[in-house]
N, C-alpha and C positions, 0 to 999 in steps of 0.2 A: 504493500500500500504506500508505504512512504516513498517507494521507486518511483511508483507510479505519478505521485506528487510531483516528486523531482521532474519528470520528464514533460508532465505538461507547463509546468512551470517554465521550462526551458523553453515550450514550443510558444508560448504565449511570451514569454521577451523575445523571441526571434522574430513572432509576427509584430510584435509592437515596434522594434528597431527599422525593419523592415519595411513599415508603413511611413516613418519619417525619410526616408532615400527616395529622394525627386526622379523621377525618369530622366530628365533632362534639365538644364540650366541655358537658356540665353541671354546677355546684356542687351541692352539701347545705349546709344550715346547720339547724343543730338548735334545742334552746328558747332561746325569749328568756326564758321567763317561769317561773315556779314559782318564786320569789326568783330577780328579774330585777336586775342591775348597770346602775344607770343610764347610759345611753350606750355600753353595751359592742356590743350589739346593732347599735346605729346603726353602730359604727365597724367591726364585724367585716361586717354590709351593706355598705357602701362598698370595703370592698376586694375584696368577692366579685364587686363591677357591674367593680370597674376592671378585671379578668381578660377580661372580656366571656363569658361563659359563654350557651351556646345557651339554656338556660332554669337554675331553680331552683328545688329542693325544700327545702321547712322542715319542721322531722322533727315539728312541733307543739308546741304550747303555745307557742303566738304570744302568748297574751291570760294574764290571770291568773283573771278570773274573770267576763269577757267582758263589761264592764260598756259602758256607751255613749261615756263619755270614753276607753277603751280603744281603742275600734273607732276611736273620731277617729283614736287615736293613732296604731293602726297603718297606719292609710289612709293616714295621713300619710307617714310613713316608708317606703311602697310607691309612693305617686304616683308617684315618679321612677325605678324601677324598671321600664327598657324591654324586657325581654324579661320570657316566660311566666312567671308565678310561681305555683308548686303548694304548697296548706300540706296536711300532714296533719294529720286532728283528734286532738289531744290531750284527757288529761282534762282541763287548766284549760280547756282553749278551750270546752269541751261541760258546763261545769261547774254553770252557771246556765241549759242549752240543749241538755237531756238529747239532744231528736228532733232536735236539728240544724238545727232552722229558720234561727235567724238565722246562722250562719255558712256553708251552705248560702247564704243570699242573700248573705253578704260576699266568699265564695271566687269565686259563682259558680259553683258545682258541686256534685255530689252526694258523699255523707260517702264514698263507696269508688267507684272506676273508674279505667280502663285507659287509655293514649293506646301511639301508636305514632310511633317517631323515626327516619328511617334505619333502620337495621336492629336495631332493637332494641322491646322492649314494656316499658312504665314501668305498673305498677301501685300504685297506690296504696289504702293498707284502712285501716279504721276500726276499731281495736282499743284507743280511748280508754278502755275499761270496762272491759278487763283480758283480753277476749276477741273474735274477731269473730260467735262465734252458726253456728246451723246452716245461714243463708238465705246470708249473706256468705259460708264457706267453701265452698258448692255451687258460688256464683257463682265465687268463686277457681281451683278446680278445674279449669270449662269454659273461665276464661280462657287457662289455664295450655297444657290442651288445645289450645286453637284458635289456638295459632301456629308460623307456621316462622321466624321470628324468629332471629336468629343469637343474640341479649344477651335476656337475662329481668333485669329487677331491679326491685325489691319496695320499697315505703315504708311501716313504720310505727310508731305513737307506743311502744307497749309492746314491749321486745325479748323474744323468746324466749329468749336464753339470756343468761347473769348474769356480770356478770367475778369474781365470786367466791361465796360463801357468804352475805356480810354485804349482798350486795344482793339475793338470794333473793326477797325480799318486793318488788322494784321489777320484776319480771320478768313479762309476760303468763302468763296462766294455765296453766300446766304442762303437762298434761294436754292441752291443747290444741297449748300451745307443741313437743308433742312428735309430733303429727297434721302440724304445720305444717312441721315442719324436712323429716319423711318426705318429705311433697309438693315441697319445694322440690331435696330431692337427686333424686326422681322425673322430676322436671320439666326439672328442669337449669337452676336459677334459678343466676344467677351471684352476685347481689350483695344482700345483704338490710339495709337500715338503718333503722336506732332511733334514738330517740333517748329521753327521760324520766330517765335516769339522768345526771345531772350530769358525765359526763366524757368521755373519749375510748375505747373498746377495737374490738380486732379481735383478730377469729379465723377461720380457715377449716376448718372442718367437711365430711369427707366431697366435698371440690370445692365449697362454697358458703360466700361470705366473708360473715361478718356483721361490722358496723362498727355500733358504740352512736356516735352523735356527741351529746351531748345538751348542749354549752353553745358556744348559739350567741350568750349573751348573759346567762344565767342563772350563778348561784353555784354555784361548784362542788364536789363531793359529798366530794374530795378534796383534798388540797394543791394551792395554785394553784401550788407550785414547780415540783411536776412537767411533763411536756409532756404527759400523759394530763389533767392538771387546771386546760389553759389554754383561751380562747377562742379556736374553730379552725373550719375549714370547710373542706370536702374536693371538689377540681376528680377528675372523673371522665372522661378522655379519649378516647374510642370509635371504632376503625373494624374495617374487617375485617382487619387482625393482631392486633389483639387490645383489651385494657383496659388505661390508664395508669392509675394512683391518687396525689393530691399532696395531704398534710394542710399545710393552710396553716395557722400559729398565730400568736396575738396574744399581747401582754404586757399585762397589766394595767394 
């Protein structure tokens, strides 16, 4: 009897241990650039690789005005970057390179598309212009559709919704942005990130958490005293009990 003790004892720490181990980990890190902090970027990179995250999303505006010494630079500062790295196109990145060509050839990818992780669907949209258009949003829809996916979460440069009044004018096209929240409570998107706006907010709407991360190396729109107006980057922890969320911040 007491063995017997013993061994379920044992099996019931094992599944409890068990149940705390995420399937997966991926980072966000938002802009370097739109009035970039020299070095802040690099240093807030470095400590996203030391977490070891399964891959990494940059919410866009990597580039300032995607010049050719640019693109050195940031090839540079990725070379050592051993896991997947996904950027979304922002306006600066798209800013001299309307159609997307050469960042398309930098990324390696086309300006909006989907992958699939474990049990989750990561889509990524090109809403650099303030909008994504009628072709993109068809295509969104069918993506949106076509999974049985446990996790939906969404990347992109312009946020739909605003942390207050005074950024109004920094927000994706409204009207649109209002098309797009329907579809994502429809959908049952869990997680939506921005970035463009110089700081940190979150909010969950209707079951769907939007997070603006937008200084992931860039100056901020805010007080740098605050923790909404520091350099940060957000680990997203994934399995099936559920989503962990860790904003990690830097000091100036």
């Amino acid at each position: 009897m007491r063995n017997t003790s013993k061994i379920l004892a044992i099996i019931f720490l094992f599944i409890s241990l068990y149940s705390t181990i995420y399937a997966f980990t991926f980072a966000v890190i938002g802009d370097r650039a739109g009035r970039p902090v020299f070095g802040v970027f690099e240093r807030n990179l470095s400590e996203v690789v030391k977490r070891k995250p399964d891959f990494i999303v940059q919410l866009g505006d990597i580039l300032v005005e995607s010049s050719d010494e640019e693109y050195r630079y940031v090839g540079s500062i990725l070379k050592n970057v051993s896991v997947p790295f996904y950027i979304v196109p922002g306006n600066h990145d798209l800013y001299k390179d309307p159609k997307g060509a050469r960042f398309q050839s930098f990324t390696k990818r086309p300006l909006y598309y989907y992958f699939d992780y474990e049990n989750a669907r990561f889509i990524i949209l090109n809403n650099a212009s303030g909008s994504l258009g009628k072709v993109q949003l068809e295509w969104l829809i069918e993506v949106l559709k076509g999974t049985n996916k446990k996790y939906k979460f969404v990347f992109m440069h312009q946020p739909v919704i605003s942390p207050s009044w005074f950024f109004l004018f920094h927000k994706a096209d409204p009207v649109e942005s209002k098309i797009l929240m329907k579809l994502f409570e429809e959908y049952h998107v869990n997680y939506v990130f921005s970035g463009h706006i110089h700081m940190y907010y979150r909010k969950e709407i209707n079951g769907v958490v939007y997070i603006i991360s937008g200084i992931g190396g860039a100056r901020p729109y805010i007080s740098s005293n605050l923790d909404e107006g520091k350099p940060h980057f957000i680990l997203i922890k994934v399995s099936d009990e559920g989503i962990n969320e860790e904003v990690v911040r830097l000091n100036w």
